[in-house]
mmCIF entry with sequence, helices, sheets and N, C-alpha, C, O atoms, coordinates in Angstrom:
data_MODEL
# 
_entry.id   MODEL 
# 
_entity.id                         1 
_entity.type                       polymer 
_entity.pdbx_number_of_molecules   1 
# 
_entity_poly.entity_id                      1 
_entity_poly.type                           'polypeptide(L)' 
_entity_poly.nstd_linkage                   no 
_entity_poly.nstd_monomer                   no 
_entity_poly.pdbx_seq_one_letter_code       
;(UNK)(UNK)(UNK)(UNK)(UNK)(UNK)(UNK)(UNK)(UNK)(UNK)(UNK)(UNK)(UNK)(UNK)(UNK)(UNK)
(UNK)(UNK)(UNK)(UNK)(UNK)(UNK)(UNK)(UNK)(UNK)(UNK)(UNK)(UNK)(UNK)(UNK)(UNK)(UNK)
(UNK)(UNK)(UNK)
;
_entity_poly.pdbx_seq_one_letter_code_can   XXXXXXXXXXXXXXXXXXXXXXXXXXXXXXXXXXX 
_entity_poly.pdbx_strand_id                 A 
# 
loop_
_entity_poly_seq.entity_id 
_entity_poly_seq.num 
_entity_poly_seq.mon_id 
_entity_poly_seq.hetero 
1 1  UNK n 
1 2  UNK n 
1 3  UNK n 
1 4  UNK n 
1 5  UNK n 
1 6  UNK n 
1 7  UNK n 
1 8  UNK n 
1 9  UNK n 
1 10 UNK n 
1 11 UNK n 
1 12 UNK n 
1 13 UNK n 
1 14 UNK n 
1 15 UNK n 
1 16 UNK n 
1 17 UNK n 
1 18 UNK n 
1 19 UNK n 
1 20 UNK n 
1 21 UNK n 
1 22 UNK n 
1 23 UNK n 
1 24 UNK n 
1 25 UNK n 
1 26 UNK n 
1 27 UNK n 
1 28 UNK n 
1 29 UNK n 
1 30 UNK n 
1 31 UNK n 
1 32 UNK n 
1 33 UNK n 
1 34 UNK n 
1 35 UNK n 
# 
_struct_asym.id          A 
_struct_asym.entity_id   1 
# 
_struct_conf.conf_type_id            HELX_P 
_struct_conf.id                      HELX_P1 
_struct_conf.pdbx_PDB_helix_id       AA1 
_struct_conf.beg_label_comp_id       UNK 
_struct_conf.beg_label_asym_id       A 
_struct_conf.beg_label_seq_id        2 
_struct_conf.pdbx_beg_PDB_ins_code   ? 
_struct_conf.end_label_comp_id       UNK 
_struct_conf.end_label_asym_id       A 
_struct_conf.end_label_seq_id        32 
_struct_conf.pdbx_end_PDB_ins_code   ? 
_struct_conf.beg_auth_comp_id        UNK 
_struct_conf.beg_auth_asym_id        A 
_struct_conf.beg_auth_seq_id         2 
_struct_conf.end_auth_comp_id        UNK 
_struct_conf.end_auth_asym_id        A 
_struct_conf.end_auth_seq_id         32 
_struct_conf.pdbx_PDB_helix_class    1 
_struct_conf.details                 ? 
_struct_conf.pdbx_PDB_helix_length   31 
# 
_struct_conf_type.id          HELX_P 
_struct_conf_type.criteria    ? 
_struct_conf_type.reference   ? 
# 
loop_
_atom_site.group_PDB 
_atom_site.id 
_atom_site.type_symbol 
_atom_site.label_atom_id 
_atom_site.label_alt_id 
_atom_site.label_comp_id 
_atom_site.label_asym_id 
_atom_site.label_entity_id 
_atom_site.label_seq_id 
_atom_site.pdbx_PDB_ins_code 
_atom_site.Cartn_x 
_atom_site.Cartn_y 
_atom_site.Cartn_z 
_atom_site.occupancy 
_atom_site.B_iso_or_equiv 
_atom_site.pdbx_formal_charge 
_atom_site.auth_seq_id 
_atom_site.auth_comp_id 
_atom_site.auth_asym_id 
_atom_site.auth_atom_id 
_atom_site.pdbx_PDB_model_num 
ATOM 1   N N  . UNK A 1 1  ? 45.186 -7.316 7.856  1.00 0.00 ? 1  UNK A N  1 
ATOM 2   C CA . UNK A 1 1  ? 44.340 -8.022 6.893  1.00 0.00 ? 1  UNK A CA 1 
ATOM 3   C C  . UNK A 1 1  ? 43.015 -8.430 7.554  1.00 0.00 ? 1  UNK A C  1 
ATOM 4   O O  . UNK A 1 1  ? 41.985 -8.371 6.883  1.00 0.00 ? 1  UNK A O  1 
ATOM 5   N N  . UNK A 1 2  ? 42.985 -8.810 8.735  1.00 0.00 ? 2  UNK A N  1 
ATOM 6   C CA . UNK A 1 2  ? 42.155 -9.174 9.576  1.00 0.00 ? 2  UNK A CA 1 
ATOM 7   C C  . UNK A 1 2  ? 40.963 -8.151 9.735  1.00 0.00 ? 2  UNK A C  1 
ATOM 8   O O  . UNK A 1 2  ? 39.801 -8.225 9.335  1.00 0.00 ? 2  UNK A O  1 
ATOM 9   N N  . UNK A 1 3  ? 41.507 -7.348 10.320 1.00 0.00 ? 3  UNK A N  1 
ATOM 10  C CA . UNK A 1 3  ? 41.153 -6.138 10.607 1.00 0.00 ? 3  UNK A CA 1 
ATOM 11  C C  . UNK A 1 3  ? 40.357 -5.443 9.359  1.00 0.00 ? 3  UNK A C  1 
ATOM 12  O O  . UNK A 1 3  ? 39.231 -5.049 9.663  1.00 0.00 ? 3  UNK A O  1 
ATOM 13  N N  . UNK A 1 4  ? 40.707 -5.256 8.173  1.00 0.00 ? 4  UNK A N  1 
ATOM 14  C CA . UNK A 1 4  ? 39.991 -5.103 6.817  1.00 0.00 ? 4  UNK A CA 1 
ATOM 15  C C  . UNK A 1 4  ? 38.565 -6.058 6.746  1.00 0.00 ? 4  UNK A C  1 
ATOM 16  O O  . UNK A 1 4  ? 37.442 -5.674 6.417  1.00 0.00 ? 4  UNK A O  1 
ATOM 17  N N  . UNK A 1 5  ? 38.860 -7.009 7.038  1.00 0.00 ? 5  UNK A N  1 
ATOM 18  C CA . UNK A 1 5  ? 37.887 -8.230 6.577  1.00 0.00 ? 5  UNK A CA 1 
ATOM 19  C C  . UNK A 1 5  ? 36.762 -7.829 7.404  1.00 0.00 ? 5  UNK A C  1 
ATOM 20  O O  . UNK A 1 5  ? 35.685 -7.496 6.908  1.00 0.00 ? 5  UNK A O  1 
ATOM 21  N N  . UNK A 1 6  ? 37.078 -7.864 9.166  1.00 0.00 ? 6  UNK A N  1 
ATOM 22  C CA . UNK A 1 6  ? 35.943 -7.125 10.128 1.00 0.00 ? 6  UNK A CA 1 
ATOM 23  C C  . UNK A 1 6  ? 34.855 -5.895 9.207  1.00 0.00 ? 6  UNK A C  1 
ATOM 24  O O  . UNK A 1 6  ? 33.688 -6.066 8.854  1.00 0.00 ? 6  UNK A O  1 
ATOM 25  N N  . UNK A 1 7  ? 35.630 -4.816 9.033  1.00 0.00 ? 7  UNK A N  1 
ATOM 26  C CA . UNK A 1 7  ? 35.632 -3.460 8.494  1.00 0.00 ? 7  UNK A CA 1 
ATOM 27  C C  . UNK A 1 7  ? 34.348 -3.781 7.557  1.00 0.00 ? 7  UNK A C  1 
ATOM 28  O O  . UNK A 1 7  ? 33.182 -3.421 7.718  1.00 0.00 ? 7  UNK A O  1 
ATOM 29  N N  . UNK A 1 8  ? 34.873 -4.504 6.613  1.00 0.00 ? 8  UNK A N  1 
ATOM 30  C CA . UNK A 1 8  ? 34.322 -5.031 5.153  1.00 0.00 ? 8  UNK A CA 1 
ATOM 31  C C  . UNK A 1 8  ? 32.717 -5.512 5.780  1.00 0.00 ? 8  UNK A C  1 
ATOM 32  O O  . UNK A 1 8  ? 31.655 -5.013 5.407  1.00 0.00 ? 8  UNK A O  1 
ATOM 33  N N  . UNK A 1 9  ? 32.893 -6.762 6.967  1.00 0.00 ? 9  UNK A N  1 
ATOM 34  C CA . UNK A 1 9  ? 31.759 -7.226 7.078  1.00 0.00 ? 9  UNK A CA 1 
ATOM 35  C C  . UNK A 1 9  ? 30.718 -6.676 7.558  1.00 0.00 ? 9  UNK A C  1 
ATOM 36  O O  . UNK A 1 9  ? 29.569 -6.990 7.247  1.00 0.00 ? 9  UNK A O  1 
ATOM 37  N N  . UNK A 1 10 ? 31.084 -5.670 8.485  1.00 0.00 ? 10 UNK A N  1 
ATOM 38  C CA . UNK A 1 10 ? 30.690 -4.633 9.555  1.00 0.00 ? 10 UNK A CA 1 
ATOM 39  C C  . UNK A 1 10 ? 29.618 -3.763 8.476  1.00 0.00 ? 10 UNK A C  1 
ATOM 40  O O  . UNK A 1 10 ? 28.399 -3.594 8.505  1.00 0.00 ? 10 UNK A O  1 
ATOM 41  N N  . UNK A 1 11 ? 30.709 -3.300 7.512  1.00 0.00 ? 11 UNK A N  1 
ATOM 42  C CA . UNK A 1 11 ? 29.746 -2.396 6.329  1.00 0.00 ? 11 UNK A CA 1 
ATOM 43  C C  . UNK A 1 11 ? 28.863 -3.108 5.629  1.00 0.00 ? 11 UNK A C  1 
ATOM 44  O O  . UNK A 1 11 ? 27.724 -2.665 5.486  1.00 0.00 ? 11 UNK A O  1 
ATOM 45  N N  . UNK A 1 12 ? 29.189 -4.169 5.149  1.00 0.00 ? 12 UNK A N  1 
ATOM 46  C CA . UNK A 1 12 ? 27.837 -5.139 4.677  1.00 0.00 ? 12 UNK A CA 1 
ATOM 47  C C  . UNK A 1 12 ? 26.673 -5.555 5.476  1.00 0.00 ? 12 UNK A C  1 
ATOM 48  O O  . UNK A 1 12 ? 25.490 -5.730 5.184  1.00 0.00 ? 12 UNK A O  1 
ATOM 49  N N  . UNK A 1 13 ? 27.350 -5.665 6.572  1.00 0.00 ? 13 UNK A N  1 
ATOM 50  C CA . UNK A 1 13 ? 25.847 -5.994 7.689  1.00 0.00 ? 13 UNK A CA 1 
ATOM 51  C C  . UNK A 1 13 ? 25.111 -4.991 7.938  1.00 0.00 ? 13 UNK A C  1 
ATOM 52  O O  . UNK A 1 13 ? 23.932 -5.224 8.203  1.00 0.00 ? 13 UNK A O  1 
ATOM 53  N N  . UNK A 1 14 ? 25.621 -3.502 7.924  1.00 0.00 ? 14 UNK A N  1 
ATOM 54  C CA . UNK A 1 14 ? 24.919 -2.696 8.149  1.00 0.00 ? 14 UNK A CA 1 
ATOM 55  C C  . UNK A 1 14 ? 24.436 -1.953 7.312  1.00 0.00 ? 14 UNK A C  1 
ATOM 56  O O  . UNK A 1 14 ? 23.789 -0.952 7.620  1.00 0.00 ? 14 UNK A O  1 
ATOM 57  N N  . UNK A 1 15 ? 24.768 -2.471 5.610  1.00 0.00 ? 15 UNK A N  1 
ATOM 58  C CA . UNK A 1 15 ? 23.907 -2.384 4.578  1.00 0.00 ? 15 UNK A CA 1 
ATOM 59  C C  . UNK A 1 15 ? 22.870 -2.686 4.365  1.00 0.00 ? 15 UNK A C  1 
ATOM 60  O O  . UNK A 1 15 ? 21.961 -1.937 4.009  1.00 0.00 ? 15 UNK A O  1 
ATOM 61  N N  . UNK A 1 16 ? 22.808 -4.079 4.582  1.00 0.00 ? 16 UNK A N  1 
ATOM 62  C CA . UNK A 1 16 ? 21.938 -4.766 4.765  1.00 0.00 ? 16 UNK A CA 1 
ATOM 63  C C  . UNK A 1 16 ? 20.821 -4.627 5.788  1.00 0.00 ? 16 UNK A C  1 
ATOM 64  O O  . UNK A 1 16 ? 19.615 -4.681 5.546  1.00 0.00 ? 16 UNK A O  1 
ATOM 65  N N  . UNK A 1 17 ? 21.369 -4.452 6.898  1.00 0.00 ? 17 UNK A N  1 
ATOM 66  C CA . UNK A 1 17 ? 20.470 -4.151 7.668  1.00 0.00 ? 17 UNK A CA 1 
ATOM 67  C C  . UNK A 1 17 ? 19.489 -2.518 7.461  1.00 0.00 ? 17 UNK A C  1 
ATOM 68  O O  . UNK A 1 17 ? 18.263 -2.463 7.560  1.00 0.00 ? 17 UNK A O  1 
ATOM 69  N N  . UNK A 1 18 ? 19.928 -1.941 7.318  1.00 0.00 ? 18 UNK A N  1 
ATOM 70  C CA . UNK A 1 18 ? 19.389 -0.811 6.972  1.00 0.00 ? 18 UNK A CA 1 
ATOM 71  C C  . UNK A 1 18 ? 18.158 -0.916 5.657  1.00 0.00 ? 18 UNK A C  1 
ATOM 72  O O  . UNK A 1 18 ? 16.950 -0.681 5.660  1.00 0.00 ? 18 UNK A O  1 
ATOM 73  N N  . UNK A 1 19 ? 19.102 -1.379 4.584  1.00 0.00 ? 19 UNK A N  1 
ATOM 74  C CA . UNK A 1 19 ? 18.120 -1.756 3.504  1.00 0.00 ? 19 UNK A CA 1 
ATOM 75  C C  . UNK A 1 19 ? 16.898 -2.483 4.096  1.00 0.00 ? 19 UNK A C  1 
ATOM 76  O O  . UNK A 1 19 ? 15.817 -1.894 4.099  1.00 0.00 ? 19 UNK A O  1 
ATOM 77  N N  . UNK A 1 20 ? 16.994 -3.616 4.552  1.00 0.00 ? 20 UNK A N  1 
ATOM 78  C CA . UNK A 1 20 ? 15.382 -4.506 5.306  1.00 0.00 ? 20 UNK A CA 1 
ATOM 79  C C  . UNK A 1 20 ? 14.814 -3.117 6.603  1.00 0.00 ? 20 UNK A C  1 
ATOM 80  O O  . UNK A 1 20 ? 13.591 -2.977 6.628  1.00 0.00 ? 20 UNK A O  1 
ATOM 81  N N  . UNK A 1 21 ? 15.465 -2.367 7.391  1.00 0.00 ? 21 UNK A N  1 
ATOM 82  C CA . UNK A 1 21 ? 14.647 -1.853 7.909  1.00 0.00 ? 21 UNK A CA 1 
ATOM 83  C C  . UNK A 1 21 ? 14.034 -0.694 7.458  1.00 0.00 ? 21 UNK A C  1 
ATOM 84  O O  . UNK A 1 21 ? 13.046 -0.183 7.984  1.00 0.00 ? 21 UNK A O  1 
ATOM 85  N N  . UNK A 1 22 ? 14.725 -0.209 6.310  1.00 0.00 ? 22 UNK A N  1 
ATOM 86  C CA . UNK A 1 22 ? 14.104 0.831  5.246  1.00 0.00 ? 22 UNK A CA 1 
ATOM 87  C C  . UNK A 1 22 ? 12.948 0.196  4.038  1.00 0.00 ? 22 UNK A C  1 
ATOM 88  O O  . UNK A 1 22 ? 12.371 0.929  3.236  1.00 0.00 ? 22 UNK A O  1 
ATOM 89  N N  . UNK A 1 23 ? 12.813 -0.886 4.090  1.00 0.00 ? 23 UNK A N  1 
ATOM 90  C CA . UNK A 1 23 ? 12.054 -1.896 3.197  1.00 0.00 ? 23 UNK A CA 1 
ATOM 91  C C  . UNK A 1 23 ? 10.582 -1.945 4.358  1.00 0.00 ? 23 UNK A C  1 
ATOM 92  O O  . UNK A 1 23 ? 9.423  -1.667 4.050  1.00 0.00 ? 23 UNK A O  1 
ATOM 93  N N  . UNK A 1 24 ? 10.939 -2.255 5.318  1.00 0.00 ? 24 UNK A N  1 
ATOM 94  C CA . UNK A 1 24 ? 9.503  -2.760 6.566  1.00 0.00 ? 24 UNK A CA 1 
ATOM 95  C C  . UNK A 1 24 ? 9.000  -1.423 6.839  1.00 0.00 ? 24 UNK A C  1 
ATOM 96  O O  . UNK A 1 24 ? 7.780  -1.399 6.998  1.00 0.00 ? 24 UNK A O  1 
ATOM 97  N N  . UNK A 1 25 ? 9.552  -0.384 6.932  1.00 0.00 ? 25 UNK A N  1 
ATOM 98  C CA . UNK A 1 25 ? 9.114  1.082  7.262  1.00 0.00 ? 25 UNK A CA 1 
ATOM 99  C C  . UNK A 1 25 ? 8.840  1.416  6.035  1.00 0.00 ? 25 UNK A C  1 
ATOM 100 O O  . UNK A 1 25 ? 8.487  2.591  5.937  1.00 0.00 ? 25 UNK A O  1 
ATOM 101 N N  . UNK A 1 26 ? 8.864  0.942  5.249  1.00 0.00 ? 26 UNK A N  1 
ATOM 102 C CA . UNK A 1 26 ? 7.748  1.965  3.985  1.00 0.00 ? 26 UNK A CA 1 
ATOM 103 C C  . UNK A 1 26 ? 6.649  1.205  3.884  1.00 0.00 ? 26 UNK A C  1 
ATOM 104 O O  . UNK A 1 26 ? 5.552  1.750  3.761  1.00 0.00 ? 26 UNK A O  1 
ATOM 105 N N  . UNK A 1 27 ? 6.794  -0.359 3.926  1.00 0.00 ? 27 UNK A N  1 
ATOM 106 C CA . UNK A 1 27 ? 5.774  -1.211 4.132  1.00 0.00 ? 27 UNK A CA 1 
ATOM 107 C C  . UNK A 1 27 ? 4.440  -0.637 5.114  1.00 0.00 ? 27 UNK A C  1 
ATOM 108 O O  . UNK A 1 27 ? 3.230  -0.426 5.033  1.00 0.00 ? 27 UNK A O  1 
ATOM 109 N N  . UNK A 1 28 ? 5.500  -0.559 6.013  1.00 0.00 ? 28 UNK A N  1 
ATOM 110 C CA . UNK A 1 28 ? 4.145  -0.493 7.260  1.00 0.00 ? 28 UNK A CA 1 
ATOM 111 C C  . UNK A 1 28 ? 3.628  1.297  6.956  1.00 0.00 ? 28 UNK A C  1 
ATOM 112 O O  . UNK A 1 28 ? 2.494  1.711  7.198  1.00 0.00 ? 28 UNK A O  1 
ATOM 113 N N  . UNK A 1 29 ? 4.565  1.998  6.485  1.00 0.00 ? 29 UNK A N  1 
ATOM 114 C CA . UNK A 1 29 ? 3.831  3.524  6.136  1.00 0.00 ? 29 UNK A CA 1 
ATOM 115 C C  . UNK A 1 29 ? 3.367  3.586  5.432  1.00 0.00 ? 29 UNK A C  1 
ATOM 116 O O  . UNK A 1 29 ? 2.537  4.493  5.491  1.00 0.00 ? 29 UNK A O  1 
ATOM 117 N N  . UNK A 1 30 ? 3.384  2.783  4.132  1.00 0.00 ? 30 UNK A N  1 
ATOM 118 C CA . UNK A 1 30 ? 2.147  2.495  3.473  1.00 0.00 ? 30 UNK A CA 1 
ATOM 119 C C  . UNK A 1 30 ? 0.914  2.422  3.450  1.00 0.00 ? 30 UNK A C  1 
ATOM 120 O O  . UNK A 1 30 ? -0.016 2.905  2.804  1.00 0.00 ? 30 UNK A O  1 
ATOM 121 N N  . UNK A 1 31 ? 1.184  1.219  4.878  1.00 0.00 ? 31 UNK A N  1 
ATOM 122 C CA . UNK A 1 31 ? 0.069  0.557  5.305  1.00 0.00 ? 31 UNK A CA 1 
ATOM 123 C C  . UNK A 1 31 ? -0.968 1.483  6.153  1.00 0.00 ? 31 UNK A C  1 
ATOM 124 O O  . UNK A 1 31 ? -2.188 1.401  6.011  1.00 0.00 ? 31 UNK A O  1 
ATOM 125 N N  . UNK A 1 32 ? -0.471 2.167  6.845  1.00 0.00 ? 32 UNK A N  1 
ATOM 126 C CA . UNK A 1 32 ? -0.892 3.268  7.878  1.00 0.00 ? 32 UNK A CA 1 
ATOM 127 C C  . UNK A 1 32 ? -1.552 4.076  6.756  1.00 0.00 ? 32 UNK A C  1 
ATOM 128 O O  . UNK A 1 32 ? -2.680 4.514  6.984  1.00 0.00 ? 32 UNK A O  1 
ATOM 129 N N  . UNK A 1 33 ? -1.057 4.292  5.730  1.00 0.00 ? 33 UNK A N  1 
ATOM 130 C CA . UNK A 1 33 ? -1.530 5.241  5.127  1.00 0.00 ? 33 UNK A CA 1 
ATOM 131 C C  . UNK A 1 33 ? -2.995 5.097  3.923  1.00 0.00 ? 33 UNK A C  1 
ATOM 132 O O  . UNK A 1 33 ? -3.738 5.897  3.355  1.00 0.00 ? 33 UNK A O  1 
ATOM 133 N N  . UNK A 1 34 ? -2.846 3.639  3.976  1.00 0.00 ? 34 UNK A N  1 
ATOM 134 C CA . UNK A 1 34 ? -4.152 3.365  3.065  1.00 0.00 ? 34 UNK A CA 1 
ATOM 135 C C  . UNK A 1 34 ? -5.547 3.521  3.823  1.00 0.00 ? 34 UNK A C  1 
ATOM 136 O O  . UNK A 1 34 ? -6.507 3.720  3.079  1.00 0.00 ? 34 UNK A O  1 
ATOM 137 N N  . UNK A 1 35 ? -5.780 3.465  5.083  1.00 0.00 ? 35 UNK A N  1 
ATOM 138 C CA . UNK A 1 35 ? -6.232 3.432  6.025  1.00 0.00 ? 35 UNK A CA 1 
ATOM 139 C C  . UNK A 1 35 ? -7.008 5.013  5.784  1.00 0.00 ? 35 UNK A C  1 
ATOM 140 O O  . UNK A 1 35 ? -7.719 5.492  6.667  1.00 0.00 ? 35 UNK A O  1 
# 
Protein backbone atom coordinates (compact mmCIF):
# COMPACT_ATOMS: atom_id res chain seq x y z
CA UNK A 1 0.00 0.00 0.00
CA UNK A 2 2.87 2.07 0.86
CA UNK A 3 4.68 1.43 -1.90
CA UNK A 4 1.56 2.50 -4.33
CA UNK A 5 1.26 5.81 -2.54
CA UNK A 6 5.33 6.52 -3.30
CA UNK A 7 4.54 5.35 -7.07
CA UNK A 8 1.40 7.68 -7.17
CA UNK A 9 3.45 10.67 -5.77
CA UNK A 10 6.55 10.08 -7.77
CA UNK A 11 4.15 10.33 -11.00
CA UNK A 12 2.53 13.49 -9.85
CA UNK A 13 5.73 15.22 -9.08
CA UNK A 14 7.02 14.46 -12.20
CA UNK A 15 3.93 15.70 -13.88
CA UNK A 16 4.15 18.50 -12.56
CA UNK A 17 7.39 19.10 -12.88
CA UNK A 18 7.62 18.62 -16.42
CA UNK A 19 4.47 20.65 -17.08
CA UNK A 20 6.34 24.06 -15.30
CA UNK A 21 9.50 23.14 -17.18
CA UNK A 22 7.61 22.76 -20.48
CA UNK A 23 5.65 26.09 -19.52
CA UNK A 24 9.32 28.26 -18.87
CA UNK A 25 10.81 26.75 -22.17
CA UNK A 26 8.20 28.00 -24.41
CA UNK A 27 8.23 31.17 -22.41
CA UNK A 28 11.74 31.84 -22.83
CA UNK A 29 11.51 30.43 -26.76
CA UNK A 30 9.20 32.75 -27.30
CA UNK A 31 11.09 35.21 -25.95
CA UNK A 32 14.29 34.46 -27.98
CA UNK A 33 12.20 34.50 -30.72
CA UNK A 34 10.54 37.95 -30.73
CA UNK A 35 13.88 39.33 -30.81
Amino acid sequence: MFIDDVITMGIGALASISLFVAVVGFIVWKDMHKR
